[in-house]
C-alpha positions in Angstrom: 243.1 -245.4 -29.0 242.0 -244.3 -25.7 244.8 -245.1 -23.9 247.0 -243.1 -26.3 244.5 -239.8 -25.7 244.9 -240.2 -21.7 248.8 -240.6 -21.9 248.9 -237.6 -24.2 246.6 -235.6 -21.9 248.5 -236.3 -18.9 251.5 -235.5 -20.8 250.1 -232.1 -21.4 249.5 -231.5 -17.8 253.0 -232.2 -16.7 254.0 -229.7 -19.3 252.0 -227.2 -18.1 252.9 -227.9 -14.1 256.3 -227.5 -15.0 255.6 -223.8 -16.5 253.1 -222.9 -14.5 255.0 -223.4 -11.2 258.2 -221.4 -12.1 256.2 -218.8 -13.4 253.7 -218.8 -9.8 257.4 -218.7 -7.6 258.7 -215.8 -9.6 255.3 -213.8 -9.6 254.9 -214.3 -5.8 258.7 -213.3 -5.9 258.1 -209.8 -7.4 255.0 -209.1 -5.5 257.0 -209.8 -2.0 260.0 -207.7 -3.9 256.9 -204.9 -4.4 255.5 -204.5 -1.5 259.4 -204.2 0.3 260.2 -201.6 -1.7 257.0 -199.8 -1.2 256.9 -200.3 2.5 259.6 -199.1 2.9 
């Protein structure tokens, strides 16, 4: 039983990694985007 909740669990996580990292490049993407276009 508790080695069924762990797998789960770190299921979860790699779910989450592989949104949450797209998500952090494109957001660091339209900030550098941003500040170009205000800077200049």
């Amino acid at each position: 039983m508790n080695k069924k909740k762990v797998n789960r669990f770190t299921f979860d996580s790699r779910i989450d990694y592989g949104l949450i990292l797209p998500a952090f490049m494109l957001i660091l993407i339209g900030l550098y985007a941003l500040y170009v276009a205000v800077s200049h």
